[in-house]
N, C-alpha and C positions, 0 to 999 in steps of 0.2 A: 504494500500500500504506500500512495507516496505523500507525505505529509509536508504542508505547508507551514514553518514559523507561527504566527498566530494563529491560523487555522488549528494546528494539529488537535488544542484539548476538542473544540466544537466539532471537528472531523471526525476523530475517535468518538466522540459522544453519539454523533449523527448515523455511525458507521451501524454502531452498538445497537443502535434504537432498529436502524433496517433491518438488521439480526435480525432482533427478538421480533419485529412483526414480522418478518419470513417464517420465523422457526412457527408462531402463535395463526398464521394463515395455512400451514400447511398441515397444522397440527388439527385446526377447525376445518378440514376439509376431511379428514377422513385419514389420515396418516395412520393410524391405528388406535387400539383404546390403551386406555391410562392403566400403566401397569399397578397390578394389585403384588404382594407379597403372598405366596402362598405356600404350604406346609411343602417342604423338598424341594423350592423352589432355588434357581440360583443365585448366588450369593452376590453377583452383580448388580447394583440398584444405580437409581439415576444418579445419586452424589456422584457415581464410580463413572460413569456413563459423562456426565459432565466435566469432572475430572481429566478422561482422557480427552476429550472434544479440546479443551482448554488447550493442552499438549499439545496437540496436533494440527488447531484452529491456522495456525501463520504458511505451514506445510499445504494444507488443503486450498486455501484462499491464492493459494500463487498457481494456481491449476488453469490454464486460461479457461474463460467459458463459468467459473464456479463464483458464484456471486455473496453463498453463505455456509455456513455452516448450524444444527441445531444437532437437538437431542430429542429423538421421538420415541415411538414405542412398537413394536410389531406387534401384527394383530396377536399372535402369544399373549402379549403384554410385557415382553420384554424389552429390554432398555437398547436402540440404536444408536448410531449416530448417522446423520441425516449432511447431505452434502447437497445444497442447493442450487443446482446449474441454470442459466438462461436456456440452453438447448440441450439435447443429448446429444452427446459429440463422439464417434469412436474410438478416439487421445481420451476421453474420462474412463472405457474400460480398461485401457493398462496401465493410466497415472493413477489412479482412484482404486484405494486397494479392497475388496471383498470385506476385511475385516479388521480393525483396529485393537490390539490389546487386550482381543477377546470379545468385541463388540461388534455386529455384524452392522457393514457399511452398506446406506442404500441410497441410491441416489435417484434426487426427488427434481424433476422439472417445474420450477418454478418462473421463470421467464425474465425480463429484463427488471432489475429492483432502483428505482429512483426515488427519492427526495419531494414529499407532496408540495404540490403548487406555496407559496409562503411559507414555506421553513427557514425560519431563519438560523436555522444550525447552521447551513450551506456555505 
């Protein structure tokens, strides 16, 4: 990401905010349901799941074509990580790995992510 002097905290702030409504629109679309904890269940939970996304976040975002990165859930209910691309591109099946740390990668088409009309984060 290439960050501008004064820009950089509003940039980062602006960046963060597209995040979390990618991750929060893809997640109200039907991404899968909210993982429950259940008796034998694996011992992977979203902290863990978010954790690695954290890790990984700056590696993934430099993928051309990948515009986010989130934490969802498989219809299981278990914990992903979620790689949000503009298009599906066939450079995302061999940069974009299957699975992360233990966490299976899936990658979600979400389409071009901009900055709503009057934001002044921009």
């Amino acid at each position: 990401m290439i960050q501008f002097g004064v820009w950089k905290s509003s940039r980062r702030a602006a960046v963060a905010l597209v995040m979390l409504a990618a991750a929060l629109a893809v997640q109200a679309a039907g991404c899968g349901k909210s993982p429950e904890k259940e008796e034998g269940s694996s011992s992977m939970s979203m902290d863990d799941a978010i954790r690695v996304m954290d890790a990984h976040v700056n590696e993934l975002t430099a993928i051309p074509g990948v515009v986010g990165v989130a934490v969802g859930a498989l219809e299981n209910g278990k914990p992903c990580i979620q790689v949000l691309v503009v298009k599906k591109m066939p450079e995302h099946d061999k940069r974009i790995p299957k699975e992360i740390e233990g966490f299976p990668v899936v990658i979600e088409v979400a389409g071009e992510i901009r900055p709503m009309p009057g934001d002044s984060s921009r």
